[in-house]
C-alpha positions in Angstrom: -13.5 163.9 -156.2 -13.3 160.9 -158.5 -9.6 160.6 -157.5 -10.3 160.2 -154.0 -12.9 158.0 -154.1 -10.8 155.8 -155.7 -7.9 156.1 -153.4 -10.4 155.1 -150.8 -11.8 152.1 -152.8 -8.1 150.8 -153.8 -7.0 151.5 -149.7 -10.2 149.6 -148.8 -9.4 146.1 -151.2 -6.0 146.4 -149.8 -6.7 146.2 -147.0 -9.3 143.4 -146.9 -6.3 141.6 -148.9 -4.1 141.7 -145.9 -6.5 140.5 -143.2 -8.0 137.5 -145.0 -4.6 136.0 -144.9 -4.2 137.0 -141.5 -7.4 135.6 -140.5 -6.9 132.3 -142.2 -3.6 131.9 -140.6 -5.0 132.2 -137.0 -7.7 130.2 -137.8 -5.0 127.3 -138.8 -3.5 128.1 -136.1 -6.5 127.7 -133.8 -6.7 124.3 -135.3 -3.7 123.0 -134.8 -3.9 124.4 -131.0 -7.3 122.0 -130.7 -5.7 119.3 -132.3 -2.6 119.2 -130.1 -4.8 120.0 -127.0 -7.3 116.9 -128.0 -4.3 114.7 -128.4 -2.7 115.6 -124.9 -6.1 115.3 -123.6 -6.3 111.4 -125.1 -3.0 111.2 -123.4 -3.9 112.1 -120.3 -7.3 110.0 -120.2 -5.0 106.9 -121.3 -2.5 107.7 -118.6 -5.1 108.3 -115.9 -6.8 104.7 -116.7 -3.5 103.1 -116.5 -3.3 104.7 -113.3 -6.3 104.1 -112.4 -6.1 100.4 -113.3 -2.8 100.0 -111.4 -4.3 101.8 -108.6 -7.5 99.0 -108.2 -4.2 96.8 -109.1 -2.4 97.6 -106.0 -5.5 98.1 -103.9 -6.3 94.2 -104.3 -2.8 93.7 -103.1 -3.6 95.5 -100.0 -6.7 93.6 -99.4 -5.1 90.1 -99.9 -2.4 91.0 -97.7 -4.3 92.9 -94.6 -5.9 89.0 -95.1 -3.3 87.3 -94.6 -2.1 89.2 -91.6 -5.1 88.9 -90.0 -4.7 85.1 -90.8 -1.4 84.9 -89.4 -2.7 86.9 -86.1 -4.8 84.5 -85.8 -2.5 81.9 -85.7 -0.2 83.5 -83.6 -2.4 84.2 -80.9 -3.6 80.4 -81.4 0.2 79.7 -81.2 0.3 81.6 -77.8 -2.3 79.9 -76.3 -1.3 76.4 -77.2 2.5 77.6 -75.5 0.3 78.7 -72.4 -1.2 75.2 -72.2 1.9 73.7 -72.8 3.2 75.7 -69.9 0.7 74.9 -67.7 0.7 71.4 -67.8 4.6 71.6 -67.5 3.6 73.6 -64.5 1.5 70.8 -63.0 3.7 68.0 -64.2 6.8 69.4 -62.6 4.3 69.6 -59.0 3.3 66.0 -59.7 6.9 64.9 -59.9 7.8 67.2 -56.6 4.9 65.4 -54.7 6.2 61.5 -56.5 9.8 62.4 -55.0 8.8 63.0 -51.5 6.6 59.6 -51.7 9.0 57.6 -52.9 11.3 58.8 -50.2 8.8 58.1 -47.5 8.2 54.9 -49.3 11.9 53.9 -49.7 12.1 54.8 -45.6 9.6 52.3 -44.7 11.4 49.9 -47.1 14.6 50.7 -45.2 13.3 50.7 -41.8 11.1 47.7 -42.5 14.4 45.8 -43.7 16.5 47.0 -41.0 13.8 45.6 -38.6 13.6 42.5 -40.3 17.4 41.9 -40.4 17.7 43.0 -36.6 14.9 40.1 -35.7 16.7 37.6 -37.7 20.4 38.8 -35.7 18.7 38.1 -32.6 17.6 34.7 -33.1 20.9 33.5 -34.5 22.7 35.5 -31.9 20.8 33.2 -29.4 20.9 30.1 -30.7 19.9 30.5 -34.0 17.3 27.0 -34.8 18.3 25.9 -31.3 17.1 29.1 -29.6 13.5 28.3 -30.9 14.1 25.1 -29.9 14.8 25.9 -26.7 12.0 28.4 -26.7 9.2 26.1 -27.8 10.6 23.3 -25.7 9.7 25.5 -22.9 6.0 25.6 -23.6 3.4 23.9 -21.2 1.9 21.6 -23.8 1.8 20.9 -27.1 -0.9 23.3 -27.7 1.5 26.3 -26.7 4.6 24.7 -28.9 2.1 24.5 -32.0 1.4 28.5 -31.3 5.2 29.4 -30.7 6.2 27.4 -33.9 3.1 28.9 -35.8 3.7 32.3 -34.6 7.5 32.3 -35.3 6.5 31.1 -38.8 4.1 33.8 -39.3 6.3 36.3 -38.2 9.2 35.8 -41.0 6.5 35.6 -43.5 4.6 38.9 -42.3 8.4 40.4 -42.0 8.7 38.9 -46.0 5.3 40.1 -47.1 6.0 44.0 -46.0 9.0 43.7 -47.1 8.1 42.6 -50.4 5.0 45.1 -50.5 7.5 48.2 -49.4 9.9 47.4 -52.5 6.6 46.8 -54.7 5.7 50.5 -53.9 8.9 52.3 -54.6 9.6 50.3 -57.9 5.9 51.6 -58.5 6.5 55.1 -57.3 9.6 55.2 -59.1 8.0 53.8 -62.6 5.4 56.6 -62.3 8.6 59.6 -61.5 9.8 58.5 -64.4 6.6 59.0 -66.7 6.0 62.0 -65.2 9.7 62.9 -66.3 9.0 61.5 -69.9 6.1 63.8 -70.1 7.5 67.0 -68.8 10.4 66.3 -71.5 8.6 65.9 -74.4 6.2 68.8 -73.1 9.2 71.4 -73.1 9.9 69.7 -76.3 6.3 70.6 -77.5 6.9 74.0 -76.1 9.7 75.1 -77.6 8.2 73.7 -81.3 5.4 75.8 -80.7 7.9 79.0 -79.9 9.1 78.3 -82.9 6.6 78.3 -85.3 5.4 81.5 -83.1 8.7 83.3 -83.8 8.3 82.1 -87.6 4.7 83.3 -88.0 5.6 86.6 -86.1 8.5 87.1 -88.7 6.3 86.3 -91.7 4.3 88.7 -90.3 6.2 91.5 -89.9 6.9 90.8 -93.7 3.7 91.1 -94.8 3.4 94.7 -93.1 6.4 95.4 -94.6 5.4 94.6 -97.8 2.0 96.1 -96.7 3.5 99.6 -96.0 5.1 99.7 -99.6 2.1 99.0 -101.1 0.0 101.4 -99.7 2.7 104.1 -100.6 2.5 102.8 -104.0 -1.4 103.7 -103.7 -1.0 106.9 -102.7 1.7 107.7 -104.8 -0.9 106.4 -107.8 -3.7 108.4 -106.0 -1.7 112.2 -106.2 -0.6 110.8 -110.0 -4.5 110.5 -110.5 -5.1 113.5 -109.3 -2.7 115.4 -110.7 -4.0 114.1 -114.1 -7.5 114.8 -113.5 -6.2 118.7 -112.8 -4.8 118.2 -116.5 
């Protein structure tokens, strides 16, 4: 009985001999474990800062560039209007020289015909006795009286022929002064308008940069968004 008693006691400290070791082992190895899984875990909180610090990084990006497309929208459609305008008035201008062309040819007609009149009175005096055919014409007035009105009238009738004359050729060197502004203006209009088609085409292709640039950013963004979630997960 004494025998087996002790075979059970020596069995028992045997086997609490075994399993201490066993136990402490786990327990080390339990440690370890946490320690690795607290280290990863710093990891992960330090990459999902970064991330989230490039994130509100890029996301300022974004902002300042959706500003400064709506800034250049702005000033294209400012840009657009100011061509309209331009247009417009070129428009107008073009109308204005239209209408100044068919003056000046009525007003260079009268010039013509008023000249052509003049020169046809001045043929017929000289075809009939030039000086001596007025002569002859005033000599055959009743009295004085009558020769003073021939002579008078004659006289009056060169200078009224000189006068229009001189008043026709005023107006078409006026009409064709003002043609020619009108010109100069509708030149340096198209000029104006093709500047401003310019700096609309420019602005139009900075624009389509910044949405370029725009669309990369905000797939930068949501990349960084998945990464951040991906690392919350962790």
């Amino acid at each position: 009985m004494k025998k087996r008693l002790l075979s059970v006691l020596l069995a028992a400290m045997f086997t609490v001999s075994t399993v201490t070791p066993a136990l402490a082992d786990e327990e080390d190895d339990l440690r370890e474990q946490r320690a690795q899984a607290e280290e990863e875990l710093d990891d992960t909180q330090a990459a999902l800062n970064d991330l989230a610090a490039k994130r509100q990084e890029i996301q300022a990006q974004i902002s300042e560039l959706n500003a400064d497309i709506v800034d250049l929208m702005v000033q294209i459609d400012q840009a657009q209007k100011d061509i309209d305008t331009t247009s417009t008035k070129i428009d107008e201008t073009t109308t204005e020289i239209a209408e100044t062309e068919v003056e000046l040819e009525e007003s260079e007609q009268k010039r013509d015909k008023q000249h052509e009149d003049m020169m046809k009175r001045i043929q017929y005096i000289y075809e009939n006795g030039g000086n001596v055919g007025w002569v002859a014409v005033m000599l055959d007035s009743d009295d004085i009286t009558s020769f003073a009105n021939k002579a008078e009238y004659a006289s009056e009738l060169h200078a009224a022929d000189r006068s229009a004359l001189e008043e026709y050729i005023d107006t078409v060197d006026e009409i064709e002064e003002l043609k020619a502004g009108l010109e100069d203006k509708k030149a340096s209009l198209e000029e104006k308008k093709t500047l401003l088609e310019n700096q609309k085409a420019s602005l139009e292709d900075q624009n389509a940069e910044l949405n370029r640039q725009l669309e990369v950013k905000k797939a930068t963004d949501a990349d960084y968004e998945a990464q951040i979630a991906e690392a919350r997960e962790q």
